[in-house]
Backbone as CSV, one residue per row, in Angstrom:
resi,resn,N_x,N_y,N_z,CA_x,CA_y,CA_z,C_x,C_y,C_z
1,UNK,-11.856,-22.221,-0.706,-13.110,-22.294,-1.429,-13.460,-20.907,-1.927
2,UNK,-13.984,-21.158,-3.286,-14.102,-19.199,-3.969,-15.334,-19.125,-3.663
3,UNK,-15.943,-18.391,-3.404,-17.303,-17.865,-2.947,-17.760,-17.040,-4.164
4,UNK,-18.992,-17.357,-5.272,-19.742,-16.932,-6.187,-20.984,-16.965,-6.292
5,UNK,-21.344,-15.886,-6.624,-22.678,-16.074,-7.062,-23.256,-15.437,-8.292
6,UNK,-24.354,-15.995,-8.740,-24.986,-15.660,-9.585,-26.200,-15.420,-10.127
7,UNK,-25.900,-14.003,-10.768,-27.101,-13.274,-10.993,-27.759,-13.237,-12.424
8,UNK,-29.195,-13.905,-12.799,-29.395,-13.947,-13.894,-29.025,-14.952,-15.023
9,UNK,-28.043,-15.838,-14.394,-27.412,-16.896,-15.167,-26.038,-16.018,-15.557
10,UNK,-25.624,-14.849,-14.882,-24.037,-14.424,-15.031,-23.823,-14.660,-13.459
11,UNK,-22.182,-14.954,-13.903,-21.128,-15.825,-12.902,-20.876,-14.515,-12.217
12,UNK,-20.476,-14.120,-11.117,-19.815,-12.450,-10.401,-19.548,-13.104,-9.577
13,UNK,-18.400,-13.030,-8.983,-17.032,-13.110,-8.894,-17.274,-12.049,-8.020
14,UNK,-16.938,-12.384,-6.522,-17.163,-11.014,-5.327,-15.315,-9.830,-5.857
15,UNK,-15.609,-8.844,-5.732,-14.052,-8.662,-5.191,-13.925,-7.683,-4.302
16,UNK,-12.595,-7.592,-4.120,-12.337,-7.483,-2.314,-10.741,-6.124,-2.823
17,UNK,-10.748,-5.645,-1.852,-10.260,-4.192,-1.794,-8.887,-3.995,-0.611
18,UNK,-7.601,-3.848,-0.642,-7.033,-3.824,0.131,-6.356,-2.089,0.259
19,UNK,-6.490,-1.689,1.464,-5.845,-0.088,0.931,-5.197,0.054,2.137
20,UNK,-4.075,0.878,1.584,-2.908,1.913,2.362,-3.305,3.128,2.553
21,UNK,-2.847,3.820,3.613,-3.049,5.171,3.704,-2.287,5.837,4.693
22,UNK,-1.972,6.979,4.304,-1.215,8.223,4.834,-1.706,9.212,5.551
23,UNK,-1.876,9.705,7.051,-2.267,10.733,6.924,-1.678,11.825,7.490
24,UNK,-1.882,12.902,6.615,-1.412,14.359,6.719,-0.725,14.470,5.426
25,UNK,0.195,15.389,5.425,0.856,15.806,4.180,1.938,14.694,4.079
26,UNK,1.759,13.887,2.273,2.391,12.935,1.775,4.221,13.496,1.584
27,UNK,4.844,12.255,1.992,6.128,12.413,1.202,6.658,11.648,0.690
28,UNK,7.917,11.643,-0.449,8.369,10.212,-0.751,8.847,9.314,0.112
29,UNK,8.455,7.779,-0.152,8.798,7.147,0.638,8.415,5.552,0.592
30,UNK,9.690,4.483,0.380,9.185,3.375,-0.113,8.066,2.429,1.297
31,UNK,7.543,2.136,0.514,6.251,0.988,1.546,7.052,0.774,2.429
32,UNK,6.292,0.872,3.955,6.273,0.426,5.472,5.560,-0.529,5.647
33,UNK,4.684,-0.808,4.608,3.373,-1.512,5.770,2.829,-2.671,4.588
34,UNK,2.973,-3.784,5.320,3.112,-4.844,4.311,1.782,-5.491,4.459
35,UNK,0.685,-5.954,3.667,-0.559,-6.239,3.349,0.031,-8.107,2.498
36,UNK,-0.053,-9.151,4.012,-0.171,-10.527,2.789,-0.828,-11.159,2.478
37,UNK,-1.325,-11.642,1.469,-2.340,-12.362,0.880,-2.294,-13.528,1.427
38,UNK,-4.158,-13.836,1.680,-4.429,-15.344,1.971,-4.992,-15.763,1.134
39,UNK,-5.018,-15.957,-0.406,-5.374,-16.496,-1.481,-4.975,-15.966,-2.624
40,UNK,-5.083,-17.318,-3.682,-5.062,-16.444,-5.313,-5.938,-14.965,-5.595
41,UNK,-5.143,-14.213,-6.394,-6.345,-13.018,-6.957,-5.457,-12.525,-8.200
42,UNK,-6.149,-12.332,-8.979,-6.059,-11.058,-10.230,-5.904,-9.540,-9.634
43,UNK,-5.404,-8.954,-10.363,-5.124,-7.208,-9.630,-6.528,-6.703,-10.590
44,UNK,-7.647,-6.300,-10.400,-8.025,-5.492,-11.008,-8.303,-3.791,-11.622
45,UNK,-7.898,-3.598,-10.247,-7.562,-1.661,-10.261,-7.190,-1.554,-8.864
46,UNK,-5.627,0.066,-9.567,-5.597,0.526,-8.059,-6.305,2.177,-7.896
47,UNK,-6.705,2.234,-7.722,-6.748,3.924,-7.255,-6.115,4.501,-6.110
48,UNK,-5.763,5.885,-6.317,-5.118,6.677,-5.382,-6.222,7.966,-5.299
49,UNK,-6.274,7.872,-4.000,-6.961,9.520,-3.673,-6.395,10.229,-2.529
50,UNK,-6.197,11.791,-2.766,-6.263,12.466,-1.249,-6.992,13.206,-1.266
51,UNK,-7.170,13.963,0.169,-7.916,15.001,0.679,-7.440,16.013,0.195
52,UNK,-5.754,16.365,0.314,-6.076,17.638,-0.554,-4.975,17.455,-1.621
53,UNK,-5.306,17.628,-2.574,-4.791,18.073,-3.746,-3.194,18.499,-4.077
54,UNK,-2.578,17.764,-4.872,-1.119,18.407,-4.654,-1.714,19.827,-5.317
55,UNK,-0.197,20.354,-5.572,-0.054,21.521,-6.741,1.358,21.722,-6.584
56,UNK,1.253,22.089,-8.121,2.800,22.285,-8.768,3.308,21.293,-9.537
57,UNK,2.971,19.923,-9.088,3.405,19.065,-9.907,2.558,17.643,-9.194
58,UNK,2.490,16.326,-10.310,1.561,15.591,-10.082,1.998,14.314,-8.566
59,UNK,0.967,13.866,-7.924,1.192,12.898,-6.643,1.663,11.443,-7.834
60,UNK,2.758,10.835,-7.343,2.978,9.107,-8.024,3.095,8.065,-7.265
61,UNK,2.233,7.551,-6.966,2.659,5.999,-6.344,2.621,4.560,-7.160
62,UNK,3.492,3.784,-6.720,3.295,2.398,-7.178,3.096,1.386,-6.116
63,UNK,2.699,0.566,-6.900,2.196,-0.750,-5.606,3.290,-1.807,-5.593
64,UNK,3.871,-2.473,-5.303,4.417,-3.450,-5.467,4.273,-5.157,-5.078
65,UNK,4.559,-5.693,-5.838,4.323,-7.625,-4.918,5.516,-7.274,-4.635
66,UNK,6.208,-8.324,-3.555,6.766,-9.075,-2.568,8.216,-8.061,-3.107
67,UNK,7.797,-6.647,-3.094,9.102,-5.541,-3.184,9.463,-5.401,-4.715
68,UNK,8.263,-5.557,-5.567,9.030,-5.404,-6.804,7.964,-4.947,-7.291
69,UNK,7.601,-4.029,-8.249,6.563,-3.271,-8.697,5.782,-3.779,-9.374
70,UNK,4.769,-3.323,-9.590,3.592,-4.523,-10.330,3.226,-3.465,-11.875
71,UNK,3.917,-2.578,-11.599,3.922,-1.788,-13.000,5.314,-1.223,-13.707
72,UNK,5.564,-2.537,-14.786,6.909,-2.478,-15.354,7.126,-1.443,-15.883
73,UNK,6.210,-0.965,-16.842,6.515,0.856,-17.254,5.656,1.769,-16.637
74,UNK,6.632,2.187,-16.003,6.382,3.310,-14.513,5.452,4.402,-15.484
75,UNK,4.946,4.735,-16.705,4.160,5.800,-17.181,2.973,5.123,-16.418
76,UNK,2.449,4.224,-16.451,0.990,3.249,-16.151,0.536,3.488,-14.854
77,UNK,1.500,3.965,-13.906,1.159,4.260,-12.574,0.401,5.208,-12.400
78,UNK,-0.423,4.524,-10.743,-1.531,5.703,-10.485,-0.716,7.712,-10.300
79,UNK,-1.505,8.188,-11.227,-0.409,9.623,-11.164,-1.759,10.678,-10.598
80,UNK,-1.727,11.189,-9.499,-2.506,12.008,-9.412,-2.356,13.182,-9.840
81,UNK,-3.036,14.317,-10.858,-2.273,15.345,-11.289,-2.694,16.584,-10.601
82,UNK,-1.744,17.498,-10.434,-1.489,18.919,-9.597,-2.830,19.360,-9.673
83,UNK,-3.763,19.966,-8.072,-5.100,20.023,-8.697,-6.072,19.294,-8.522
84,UNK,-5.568,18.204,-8.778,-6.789,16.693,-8.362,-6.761,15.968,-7.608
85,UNK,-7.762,15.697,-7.203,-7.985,14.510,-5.816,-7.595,13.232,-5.897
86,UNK,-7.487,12.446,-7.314,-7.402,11.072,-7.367,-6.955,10.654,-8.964
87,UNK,-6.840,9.638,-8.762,-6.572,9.028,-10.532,-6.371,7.238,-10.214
88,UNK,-6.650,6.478,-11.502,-6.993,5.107,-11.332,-5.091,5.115,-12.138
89,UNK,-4.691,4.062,-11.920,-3.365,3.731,-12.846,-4.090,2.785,-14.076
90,UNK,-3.338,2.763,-14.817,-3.668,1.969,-16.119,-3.349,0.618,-15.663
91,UNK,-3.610,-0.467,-16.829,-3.179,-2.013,-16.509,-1.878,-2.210,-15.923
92,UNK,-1.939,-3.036,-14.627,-0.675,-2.799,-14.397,0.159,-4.243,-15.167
93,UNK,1.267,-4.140,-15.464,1.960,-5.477,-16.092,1.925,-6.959,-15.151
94,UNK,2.037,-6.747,-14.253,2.102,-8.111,-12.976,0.763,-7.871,-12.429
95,UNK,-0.570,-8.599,-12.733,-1.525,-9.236,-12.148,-2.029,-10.311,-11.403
96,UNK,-0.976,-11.194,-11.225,-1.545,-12.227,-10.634,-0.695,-12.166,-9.157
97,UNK,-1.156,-12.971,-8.158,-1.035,-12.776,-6.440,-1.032,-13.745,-6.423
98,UNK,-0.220,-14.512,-5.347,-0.304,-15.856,-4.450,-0.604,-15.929,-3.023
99,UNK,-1.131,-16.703,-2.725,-1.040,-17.016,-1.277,0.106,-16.703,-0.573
100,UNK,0.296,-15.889,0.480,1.518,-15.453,0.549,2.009,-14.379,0.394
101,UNK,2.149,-14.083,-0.999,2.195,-12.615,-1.352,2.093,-11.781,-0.533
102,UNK,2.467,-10.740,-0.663,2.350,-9.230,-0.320,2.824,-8.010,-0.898
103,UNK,2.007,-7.029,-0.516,2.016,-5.790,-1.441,1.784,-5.024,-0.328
104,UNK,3.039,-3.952,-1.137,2.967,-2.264,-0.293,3.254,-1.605,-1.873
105,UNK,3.166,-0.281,-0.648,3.335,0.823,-1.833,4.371,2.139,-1.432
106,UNK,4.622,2.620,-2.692,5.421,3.671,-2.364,4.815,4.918,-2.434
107,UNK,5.737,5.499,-2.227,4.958,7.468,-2.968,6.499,7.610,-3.590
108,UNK,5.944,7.943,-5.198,7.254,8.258,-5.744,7.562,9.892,-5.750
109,UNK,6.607,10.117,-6.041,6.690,11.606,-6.368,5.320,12.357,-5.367
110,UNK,5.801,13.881,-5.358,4.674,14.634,-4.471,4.558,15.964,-5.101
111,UNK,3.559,16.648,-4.916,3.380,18.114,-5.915,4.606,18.737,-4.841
112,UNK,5.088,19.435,-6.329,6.124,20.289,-5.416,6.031,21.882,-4.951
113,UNK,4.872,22.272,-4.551,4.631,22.927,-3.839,3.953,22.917,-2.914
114,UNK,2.649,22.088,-2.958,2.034,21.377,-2.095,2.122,19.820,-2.103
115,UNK,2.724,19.293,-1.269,2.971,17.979,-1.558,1.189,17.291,-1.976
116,UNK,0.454,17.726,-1.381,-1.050,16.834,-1.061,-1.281,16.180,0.010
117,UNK,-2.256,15.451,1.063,-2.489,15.356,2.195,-3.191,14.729,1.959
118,UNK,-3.265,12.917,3.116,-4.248,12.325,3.514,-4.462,11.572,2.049
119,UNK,-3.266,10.527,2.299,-3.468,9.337,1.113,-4.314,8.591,1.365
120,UNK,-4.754,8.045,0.300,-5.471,6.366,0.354,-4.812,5.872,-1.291
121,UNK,-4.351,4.594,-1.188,-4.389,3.945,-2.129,-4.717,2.805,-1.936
122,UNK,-6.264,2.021,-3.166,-7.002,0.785,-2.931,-6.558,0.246,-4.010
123,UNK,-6.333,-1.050,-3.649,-6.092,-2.207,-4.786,-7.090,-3.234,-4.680
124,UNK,-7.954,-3.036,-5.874,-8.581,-3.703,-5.668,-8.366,-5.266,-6.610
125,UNK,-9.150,-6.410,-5.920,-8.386,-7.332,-6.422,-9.737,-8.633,-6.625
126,UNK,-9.618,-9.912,-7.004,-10.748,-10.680,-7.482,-9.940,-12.057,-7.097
127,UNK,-10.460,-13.018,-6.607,-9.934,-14.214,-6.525,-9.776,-14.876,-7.792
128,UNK,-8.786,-15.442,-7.724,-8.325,-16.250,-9.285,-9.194,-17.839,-8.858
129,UNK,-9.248,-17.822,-10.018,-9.829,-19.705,-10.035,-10.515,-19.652,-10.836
């Protein structure tokens, strides 16, 4: 059952947030930790943040469904750049989730002088129906 409500005579649609996280200094490394879905959802955004900041070069992760990436052209991925705390990824190509499903994530890339420290990456997501 989807749970909605509405405000004003607009429909809103709760959504719900699933996140990974790292802590201490990030390295590459494909998903450990598997997150499975108990219902339909749309992907609506992921963000990535850390505590500290790469430098030298930018933090990359991708998310993946059931081991396969949910962003077909890897430019779209959340890229944190050398310097900064966080960044949203663009649309990712694979939005939709099943019951079942599951999603991890990787770290593709890390600043290469300071890798950066103390991941979080949230996906946030909306029930389909």
């Amino acid at each position: 059952m989807q749970v909605s409500l509405s405000i004003d005579g607009v429909l809103v649609v709760p959504v719900e947030a699933y996140t990974f996280s790292v802590t201490g200094a990030v390295t590459v490394a494909t998903g450990k930790s598997r997150i499975y879905l108990e219902g339909d959802y749309v992907v609506e955004t992921v963000r990535a943040a850390v505590n500290t900041a790469p430098t030298g070069s930018a933090l990359v992760v991708d998310v993946n469904k059931n081991g396969t990436t949910i962003y077909t052209d890897q430019g779209q991925r959340p890229s944190i750049a050398a310097g900064s705390n966080s960044a949203t990824g663009n649309e990712p190509a694979v939005t939709t989730l099943a019951a079942g499903d599951f999603l991890t994530v990787d770290v593709d890339q890390v600043g290469s002088t300071a890798a950066g420290s103390d991941l979080t990456v949230t996906v946030r997501v909306r029930r389909a129906g």
